[in-house]
N, CA, C and O atoms as a Tripos MOL2 file, in Angstrom:
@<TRIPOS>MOLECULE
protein
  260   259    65     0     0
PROTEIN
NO_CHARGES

@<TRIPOS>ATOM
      1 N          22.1030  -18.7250  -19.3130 N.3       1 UNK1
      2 CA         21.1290  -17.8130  -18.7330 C.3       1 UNK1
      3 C          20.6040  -16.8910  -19.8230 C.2       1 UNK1
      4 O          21.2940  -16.3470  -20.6850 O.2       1 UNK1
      5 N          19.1780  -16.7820  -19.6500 N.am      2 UNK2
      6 CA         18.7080  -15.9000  -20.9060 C.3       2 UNK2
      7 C          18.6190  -14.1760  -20.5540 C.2       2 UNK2
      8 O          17.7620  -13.6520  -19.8430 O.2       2 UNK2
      9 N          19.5780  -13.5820  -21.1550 N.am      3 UNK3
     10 CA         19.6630  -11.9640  -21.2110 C.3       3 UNK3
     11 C          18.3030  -11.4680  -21.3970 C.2       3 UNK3
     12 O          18.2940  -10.3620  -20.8570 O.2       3 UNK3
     13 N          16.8760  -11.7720  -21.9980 N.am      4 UNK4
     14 CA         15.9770  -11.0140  -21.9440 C.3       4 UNK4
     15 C          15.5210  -10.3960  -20.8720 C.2       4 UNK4
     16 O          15.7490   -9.1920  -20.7580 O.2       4 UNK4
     17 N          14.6590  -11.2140  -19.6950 N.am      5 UNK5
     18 CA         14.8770  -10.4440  -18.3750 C.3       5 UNK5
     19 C          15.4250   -9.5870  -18.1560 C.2       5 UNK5
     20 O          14.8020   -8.5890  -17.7960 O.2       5 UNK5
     21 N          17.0310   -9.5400  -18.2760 N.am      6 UNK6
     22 CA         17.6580   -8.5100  -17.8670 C.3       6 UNK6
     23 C          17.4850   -7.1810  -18.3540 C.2       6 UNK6
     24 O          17.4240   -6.1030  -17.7630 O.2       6 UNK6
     25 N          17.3920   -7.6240  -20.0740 N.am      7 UNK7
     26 CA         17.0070   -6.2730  -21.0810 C.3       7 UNK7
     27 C          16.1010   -5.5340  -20.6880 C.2       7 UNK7
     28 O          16.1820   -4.3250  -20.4730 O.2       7 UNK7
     29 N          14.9500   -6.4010  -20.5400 N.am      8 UNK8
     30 CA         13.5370   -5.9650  -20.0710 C.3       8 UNK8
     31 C          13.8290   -4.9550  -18.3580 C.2       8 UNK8
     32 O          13.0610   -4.0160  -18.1500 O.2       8 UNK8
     33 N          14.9790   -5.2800  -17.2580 N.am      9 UNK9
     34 CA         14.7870   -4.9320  -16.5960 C.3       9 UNK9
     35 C          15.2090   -3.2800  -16.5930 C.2       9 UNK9
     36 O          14.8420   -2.2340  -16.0560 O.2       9 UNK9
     37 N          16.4320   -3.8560  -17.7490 N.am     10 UNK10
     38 CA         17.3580   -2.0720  -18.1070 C.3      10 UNK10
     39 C          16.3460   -0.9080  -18.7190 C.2      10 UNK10
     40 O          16.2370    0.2880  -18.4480 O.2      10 UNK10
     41 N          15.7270   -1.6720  -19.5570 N.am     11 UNK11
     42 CA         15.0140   -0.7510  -19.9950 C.3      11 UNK11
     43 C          14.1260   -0.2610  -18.9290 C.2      11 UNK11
     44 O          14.1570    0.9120  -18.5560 O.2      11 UNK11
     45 N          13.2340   -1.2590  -18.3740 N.am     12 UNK12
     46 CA         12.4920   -0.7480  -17.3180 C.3      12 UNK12
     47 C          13.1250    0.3630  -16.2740 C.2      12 UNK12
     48 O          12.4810    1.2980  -15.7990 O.2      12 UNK12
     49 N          14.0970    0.1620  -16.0880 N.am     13 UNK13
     50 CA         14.9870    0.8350  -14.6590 C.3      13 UNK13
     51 C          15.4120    2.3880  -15.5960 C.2      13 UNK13
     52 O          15.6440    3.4450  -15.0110 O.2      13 UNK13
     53 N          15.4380    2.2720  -16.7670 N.am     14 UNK14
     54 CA         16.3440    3.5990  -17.6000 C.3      14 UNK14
     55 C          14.5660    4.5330  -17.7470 C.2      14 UNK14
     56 O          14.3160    5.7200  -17.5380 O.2      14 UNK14
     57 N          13.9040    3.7290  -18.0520 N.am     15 UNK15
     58 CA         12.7330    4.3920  -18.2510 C.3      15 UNK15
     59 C          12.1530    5.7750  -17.3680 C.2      15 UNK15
     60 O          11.8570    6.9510  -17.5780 O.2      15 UNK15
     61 N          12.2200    4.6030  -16.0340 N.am     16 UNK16
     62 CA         11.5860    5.4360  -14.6100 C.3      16 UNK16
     63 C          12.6750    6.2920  -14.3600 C.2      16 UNK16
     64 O          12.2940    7.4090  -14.0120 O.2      16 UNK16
     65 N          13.9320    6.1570  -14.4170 N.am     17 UNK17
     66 CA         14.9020    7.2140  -14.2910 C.3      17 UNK17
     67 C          14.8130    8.1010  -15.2040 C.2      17 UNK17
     68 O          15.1420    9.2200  -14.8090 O.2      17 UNK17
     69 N          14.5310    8.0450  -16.1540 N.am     18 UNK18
     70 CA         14.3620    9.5900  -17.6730 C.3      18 UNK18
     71 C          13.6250   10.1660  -17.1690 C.2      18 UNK18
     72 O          13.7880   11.3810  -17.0610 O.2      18 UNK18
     73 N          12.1360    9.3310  -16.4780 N.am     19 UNK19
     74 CA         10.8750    9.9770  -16.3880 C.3      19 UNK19
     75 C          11.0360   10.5870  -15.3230 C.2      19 UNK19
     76 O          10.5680   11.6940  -15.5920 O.2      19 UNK19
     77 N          11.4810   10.6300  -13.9880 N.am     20 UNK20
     78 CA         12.2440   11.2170  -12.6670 C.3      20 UNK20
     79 C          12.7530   12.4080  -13.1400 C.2      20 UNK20
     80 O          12.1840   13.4720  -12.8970 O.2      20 UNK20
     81 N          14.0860   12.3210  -13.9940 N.am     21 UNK21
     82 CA         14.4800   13.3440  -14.3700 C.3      21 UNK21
     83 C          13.5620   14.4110  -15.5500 C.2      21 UNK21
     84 O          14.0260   15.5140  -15.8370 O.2      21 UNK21
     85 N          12.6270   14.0640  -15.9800 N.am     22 UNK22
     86 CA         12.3670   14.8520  -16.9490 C.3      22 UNK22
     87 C          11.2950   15.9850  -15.9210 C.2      22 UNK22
     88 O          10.9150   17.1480  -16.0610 O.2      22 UNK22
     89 N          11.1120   15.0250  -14.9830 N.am     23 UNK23
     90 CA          9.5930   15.5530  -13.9050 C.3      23 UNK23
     91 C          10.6250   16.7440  -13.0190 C.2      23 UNK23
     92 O          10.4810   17.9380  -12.7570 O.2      23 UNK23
     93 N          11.2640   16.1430  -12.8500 N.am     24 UNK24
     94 CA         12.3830   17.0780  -11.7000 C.3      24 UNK24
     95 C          12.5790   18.6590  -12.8520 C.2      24 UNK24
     96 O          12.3660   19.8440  -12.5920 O.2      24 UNK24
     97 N          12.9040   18.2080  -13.7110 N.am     25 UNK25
     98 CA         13.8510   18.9900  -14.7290 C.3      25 UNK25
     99 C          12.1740   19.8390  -15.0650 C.2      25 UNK25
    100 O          12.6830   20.8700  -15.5040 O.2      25 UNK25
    101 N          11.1970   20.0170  -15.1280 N.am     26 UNK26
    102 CA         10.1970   20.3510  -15.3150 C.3      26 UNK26
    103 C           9.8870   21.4200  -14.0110 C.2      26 UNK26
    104 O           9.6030   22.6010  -14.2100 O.2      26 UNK26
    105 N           9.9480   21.0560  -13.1920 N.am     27 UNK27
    106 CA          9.2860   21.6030  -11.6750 C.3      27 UNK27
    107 C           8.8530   20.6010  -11.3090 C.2      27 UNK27
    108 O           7.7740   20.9980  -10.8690 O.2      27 UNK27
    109 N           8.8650   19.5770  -11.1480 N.am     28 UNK28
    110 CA          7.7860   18.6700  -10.0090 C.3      28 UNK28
    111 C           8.8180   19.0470   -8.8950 C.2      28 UNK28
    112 O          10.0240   19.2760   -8.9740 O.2      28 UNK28
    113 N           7.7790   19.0360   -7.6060 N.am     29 UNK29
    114 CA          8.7860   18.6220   -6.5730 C.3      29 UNK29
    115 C           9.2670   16.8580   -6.5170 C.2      29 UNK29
    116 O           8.8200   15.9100   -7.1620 O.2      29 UNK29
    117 N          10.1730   16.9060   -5.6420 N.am     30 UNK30
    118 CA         10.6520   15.9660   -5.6770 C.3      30 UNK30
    119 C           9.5100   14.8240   -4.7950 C.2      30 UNK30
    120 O           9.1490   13.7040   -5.1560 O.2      30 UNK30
    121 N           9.1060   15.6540   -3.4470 N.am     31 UNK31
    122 CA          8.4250   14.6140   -2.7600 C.3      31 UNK31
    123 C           6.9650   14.2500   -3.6690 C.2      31 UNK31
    124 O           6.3140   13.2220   -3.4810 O.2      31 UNK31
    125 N           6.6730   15.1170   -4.4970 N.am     32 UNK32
    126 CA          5.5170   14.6860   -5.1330 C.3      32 UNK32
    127 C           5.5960   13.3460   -5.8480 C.2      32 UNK32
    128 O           4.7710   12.4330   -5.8830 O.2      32 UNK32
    129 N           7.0660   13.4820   -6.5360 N.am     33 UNK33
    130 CA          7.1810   11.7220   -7.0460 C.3      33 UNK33
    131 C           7.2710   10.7450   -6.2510 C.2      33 UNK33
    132 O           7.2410    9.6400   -6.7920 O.2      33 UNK33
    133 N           7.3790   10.7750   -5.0780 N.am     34 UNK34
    134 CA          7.1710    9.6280   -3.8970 C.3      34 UNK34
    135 C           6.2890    8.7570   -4.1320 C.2      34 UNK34
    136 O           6.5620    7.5730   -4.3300 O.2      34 UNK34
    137 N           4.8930    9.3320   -4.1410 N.am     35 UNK35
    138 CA          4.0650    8.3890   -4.2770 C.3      35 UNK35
    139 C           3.9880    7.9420   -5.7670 C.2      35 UNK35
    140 O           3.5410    6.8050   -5.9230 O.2      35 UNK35
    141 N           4.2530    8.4550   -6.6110 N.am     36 UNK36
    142 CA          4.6410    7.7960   -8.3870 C.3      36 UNK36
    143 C           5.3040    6.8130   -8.1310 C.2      36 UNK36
    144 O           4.7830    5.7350   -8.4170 O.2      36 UNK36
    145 N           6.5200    6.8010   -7.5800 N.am     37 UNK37
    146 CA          7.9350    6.1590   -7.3610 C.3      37 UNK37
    147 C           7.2360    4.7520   -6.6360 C.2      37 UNK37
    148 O           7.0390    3.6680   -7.1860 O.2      37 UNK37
    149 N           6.9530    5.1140   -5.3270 N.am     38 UNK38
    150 CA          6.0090    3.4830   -5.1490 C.3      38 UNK38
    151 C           5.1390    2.8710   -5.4380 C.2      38 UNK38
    152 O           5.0030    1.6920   -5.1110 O.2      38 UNK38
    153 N           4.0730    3.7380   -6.3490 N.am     39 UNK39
    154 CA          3.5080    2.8610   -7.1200 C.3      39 UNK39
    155 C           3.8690    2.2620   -8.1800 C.2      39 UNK39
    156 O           3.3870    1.1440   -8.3600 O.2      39 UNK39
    157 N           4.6310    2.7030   -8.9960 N.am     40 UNK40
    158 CA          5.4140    2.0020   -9.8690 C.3      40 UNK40
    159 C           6.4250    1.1250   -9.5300 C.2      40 UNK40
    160 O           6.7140    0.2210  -10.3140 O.2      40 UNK40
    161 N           7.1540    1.2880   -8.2120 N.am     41 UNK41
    162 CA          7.5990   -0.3460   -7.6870 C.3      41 UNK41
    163 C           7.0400   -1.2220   -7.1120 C.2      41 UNK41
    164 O           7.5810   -2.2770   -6.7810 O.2      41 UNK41
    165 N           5.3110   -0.7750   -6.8060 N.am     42 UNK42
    166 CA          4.6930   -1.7910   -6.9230 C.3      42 UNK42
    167 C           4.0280   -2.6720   -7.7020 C.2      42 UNK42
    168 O           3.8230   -3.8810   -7.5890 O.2      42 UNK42
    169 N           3.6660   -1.7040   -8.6720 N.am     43 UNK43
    170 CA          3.4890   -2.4910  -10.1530 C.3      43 UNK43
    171 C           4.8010   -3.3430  -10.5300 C.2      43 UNK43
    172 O           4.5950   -4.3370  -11.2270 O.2      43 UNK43
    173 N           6.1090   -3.0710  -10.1550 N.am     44 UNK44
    174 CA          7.2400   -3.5630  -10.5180 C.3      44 UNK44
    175 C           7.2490   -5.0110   -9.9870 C.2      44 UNK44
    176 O           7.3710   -6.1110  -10.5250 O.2      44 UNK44
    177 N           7.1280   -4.7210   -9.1290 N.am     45 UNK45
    178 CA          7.1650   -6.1630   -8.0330 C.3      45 UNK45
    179 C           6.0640   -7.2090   -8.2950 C.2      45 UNK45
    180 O           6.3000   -8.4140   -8.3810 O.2      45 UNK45
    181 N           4.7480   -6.6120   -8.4260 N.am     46 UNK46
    182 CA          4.2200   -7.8570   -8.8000 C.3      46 UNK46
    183 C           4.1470   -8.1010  -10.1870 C.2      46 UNK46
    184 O           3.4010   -9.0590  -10.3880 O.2      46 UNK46
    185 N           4.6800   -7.5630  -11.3770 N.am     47 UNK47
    186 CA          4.7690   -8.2280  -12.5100 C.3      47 UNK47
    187 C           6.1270   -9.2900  -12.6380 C.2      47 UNK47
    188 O           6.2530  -10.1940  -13.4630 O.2      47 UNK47
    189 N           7.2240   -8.8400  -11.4210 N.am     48 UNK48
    190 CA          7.8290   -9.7070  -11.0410 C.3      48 UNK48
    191 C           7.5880  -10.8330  -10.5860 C.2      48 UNK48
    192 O           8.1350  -11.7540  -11.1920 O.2      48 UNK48
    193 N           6.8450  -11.1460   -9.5700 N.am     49 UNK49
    194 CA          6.1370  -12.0610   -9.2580 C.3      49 UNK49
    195 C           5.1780  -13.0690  -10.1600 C.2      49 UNK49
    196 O           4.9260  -14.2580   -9.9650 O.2      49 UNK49
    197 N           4.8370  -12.3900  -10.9670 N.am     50 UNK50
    198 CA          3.7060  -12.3710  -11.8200 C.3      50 UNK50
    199 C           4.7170  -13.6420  -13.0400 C.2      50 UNK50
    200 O           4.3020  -14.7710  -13.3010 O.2      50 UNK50
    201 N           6.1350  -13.0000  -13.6330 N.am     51 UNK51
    202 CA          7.0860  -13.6980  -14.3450 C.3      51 UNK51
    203 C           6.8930  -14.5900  -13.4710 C.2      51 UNK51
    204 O           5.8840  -15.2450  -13.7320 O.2      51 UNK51
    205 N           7.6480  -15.0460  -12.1340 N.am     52 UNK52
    206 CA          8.6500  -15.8090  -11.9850 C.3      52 UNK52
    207 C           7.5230  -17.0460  -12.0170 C.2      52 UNK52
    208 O           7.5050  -18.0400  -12.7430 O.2      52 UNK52
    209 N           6.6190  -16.6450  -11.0050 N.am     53 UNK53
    210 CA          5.8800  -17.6710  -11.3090 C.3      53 UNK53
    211 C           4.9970  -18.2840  -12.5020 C.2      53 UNK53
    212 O           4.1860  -19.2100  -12.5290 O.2      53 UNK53
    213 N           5.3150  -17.6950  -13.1490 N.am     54 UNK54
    214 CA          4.7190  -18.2690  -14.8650 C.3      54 UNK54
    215 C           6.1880  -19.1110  -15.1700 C.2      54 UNK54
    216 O           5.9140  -20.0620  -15.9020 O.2      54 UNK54
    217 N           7.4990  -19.0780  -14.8840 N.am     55 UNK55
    218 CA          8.2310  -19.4550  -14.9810 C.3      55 UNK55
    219 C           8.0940  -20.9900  -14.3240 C.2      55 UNK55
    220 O           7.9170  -22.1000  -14.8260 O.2      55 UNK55
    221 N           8.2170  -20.6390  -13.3330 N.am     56 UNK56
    222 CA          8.0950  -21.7420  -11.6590 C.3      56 UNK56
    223 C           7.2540  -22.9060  -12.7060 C.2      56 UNK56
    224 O           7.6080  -24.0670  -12.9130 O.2      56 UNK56
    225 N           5.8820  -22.1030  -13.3530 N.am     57 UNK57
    226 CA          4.8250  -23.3150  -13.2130 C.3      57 UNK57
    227 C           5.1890  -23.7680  -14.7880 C.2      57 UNK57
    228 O           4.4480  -24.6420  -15.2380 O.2      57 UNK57
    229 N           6.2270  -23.2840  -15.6620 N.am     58 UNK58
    230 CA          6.8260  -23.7440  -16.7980 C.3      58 UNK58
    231 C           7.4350  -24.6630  -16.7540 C.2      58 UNK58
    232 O           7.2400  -25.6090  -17.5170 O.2      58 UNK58
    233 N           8.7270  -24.6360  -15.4680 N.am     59 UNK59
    234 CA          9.1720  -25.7230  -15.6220 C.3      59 UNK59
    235 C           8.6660  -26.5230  -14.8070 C.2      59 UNK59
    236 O           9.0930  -27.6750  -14.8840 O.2      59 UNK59
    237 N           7.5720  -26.2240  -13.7220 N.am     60 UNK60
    238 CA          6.9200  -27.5330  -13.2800 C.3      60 UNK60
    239 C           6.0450  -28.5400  -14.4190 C.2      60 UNK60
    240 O           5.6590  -29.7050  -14.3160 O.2      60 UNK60
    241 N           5.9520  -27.7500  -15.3000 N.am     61 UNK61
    242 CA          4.6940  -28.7290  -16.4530 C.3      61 UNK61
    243 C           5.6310  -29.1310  -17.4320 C.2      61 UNK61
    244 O           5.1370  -29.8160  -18.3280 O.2      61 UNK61
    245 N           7.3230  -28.8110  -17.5520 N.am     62 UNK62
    246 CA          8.1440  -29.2990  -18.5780 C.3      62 UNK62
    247 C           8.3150  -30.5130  -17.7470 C.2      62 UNK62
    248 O           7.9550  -31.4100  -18.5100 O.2      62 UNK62
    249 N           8.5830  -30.9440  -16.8640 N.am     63 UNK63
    250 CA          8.9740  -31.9850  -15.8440 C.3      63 UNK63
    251 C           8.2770  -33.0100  -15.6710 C.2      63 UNK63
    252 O           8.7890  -34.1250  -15.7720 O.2      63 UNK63
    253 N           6.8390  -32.8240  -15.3450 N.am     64 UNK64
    254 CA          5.7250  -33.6940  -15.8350 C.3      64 UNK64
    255 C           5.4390  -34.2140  -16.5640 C.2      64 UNK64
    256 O           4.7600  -35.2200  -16.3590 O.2      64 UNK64
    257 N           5.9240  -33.6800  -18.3050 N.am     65 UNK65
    258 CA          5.6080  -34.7570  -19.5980 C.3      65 UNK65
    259 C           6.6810  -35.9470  -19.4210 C.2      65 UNK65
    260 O           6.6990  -36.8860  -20.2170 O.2      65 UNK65
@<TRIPOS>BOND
     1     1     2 1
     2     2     3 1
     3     3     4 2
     4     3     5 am
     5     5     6 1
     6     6     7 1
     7     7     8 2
     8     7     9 am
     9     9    10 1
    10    10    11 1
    11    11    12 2
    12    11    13 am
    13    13    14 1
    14    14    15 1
    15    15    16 2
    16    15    17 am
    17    17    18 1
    18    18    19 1
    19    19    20 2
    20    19    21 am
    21    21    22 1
    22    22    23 1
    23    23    24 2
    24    23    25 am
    25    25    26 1
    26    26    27 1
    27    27    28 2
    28    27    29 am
    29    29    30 1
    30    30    31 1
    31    31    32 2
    32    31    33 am
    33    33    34 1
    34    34    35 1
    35    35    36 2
    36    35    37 am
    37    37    38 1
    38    38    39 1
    39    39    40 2
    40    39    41 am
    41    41    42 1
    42    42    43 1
    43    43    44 2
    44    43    45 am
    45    45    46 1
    46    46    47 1
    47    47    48 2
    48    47    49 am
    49    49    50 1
    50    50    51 1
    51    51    52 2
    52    51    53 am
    53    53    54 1
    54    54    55 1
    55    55    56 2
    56    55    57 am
    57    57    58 1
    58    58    59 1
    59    59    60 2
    60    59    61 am
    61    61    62 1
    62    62    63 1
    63    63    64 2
    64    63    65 am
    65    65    66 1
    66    66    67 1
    67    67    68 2
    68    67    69 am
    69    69    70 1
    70    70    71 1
    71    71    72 2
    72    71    73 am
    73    73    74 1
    74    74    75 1
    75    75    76 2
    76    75    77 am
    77    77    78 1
    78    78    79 1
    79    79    80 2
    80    79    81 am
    81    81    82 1
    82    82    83 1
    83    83    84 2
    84    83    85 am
    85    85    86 1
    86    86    87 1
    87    87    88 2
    88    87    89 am
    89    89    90 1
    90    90    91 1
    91    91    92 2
    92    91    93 am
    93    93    94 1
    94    94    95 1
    95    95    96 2
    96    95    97 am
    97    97    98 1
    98    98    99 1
    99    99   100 2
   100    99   101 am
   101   101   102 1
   102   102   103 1
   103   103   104 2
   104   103   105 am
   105   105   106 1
   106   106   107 1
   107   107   108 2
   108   107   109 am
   109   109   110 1
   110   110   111 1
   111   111   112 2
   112   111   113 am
   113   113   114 1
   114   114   115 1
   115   115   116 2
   116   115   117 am
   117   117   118 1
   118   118   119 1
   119   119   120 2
   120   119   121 am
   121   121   122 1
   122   122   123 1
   123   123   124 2
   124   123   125 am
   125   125   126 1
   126   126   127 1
   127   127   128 2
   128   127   129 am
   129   129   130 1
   130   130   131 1
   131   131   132 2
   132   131   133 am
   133   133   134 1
   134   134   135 1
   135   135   136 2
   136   135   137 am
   137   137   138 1
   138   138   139 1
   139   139   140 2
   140   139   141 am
   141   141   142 1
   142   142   143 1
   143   143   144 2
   144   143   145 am
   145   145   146 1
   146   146   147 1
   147   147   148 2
   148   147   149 am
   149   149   150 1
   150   150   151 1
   151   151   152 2
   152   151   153 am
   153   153   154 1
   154   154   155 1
   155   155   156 2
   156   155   157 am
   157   157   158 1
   158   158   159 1
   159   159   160 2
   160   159   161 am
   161   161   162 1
   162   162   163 1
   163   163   164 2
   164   163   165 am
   165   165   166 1
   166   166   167 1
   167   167   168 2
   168   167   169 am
   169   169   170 1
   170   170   171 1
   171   171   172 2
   172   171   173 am
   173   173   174 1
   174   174   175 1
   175   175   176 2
   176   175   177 am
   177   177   178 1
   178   178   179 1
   179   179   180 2
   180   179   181 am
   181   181   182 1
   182   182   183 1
   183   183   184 2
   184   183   185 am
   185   185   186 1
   186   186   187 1
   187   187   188 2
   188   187   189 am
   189   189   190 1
   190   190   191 1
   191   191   192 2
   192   191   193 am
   193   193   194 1
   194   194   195 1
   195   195   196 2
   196   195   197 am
   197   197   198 1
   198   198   199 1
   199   199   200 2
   200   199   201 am
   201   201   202 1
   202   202   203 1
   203   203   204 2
   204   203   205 am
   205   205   206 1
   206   206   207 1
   207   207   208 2
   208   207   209 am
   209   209   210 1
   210   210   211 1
   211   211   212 2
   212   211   213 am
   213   213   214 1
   214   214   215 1
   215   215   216 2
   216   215   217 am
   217   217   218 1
   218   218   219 1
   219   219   220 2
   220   219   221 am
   221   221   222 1
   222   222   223 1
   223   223   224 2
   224   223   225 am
   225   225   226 1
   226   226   227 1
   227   227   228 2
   228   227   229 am
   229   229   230 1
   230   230   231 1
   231   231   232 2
   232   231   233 am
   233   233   234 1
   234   234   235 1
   235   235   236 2
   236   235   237 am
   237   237   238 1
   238   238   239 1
   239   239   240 2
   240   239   241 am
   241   241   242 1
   242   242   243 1
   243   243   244 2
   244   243   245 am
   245   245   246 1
   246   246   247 1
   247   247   248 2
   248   247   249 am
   249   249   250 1
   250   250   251 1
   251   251   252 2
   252   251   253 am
   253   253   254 1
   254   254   255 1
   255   255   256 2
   256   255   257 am
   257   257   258 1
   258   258   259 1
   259   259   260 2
@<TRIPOS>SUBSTRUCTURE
     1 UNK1         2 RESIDUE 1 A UNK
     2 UNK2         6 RESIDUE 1 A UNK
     3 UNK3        10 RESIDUE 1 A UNK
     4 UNK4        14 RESIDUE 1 A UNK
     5 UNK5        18 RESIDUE 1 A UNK
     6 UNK6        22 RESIDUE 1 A UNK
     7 UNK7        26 RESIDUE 1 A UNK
     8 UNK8        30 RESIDUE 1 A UNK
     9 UNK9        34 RESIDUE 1 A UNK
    10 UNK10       38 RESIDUE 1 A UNK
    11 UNK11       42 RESIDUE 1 A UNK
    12 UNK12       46 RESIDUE 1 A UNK
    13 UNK13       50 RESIDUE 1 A UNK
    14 UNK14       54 RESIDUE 1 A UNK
    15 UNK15       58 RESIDUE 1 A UNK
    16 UNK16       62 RESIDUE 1 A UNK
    17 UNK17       66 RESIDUE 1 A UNK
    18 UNK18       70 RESIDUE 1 A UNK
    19 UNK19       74 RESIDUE 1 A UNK
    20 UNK20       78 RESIDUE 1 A UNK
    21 UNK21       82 RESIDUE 1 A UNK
    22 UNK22       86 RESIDUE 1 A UNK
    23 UNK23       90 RESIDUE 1 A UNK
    24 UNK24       94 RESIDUE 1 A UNK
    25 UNK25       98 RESIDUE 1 A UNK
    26 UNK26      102 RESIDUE 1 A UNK
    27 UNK27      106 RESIDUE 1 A UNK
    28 UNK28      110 RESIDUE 1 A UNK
    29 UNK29      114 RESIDUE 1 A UNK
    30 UNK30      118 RESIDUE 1 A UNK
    31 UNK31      122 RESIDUE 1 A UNK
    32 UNK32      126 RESIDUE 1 A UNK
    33 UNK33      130 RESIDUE 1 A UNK
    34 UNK34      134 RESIDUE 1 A UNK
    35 UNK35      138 RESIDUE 1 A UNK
    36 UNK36      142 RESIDUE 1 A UNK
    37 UNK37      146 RESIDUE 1 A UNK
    38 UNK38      150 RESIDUE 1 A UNK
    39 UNK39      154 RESIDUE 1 A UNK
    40 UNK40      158 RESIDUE 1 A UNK
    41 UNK41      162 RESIDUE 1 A UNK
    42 UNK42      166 RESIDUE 1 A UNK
    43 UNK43      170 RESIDUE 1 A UNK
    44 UNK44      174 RESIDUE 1 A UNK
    45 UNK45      178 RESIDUE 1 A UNK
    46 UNK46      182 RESIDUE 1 A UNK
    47 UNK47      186 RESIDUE 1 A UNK
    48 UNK48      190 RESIDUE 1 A UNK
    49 UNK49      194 RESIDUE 1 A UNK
    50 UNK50      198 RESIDUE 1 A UNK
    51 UNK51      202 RESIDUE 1 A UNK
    52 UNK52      206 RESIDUE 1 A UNK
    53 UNK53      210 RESIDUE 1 A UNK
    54 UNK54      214 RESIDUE 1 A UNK
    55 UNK55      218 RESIDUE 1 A UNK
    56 UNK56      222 RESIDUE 1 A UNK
    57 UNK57      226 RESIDUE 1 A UNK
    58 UNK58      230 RESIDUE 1 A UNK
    59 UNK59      234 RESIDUE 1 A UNK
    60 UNK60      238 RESIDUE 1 A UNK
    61 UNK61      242 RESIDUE 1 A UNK
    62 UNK62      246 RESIDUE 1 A UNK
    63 UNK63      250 RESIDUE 1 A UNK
    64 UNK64      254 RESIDUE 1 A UNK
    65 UNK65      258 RESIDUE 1 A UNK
């Protein structure tokens, strides 16, 4: 199994958590990051999507030669 994904996900996941805390640790309110917070797991999700299926259609075209 290839560890990049995963790297890519730690970092991703450590990122939005610094940035949470740095906003909190600043004054944001908290509910103000709500809507930050889901838009950025929606950007999350479909670049997820976005991989797997670049994946999906990788090994469908390795299979085919």
């Amino acid at each position: 199994m290839n560890s990049a994904p995963r790297r890519i996900d730690l970092a991703a996941f450590l990122a939005v958590l610094a940035t949470g805390i740095v906003l909190i640790s600043a004054g944001v309110q908290p509910a103000a990051l709500s809507p930050v917070a889901l838009g950025l797991s929606a950007l999350y999700a479909a670049w997820q999507h976005t991989a797997s299926t670049a994946r999906a259609r990788g090994r469908v075209r390795a299979v085919d030669r």
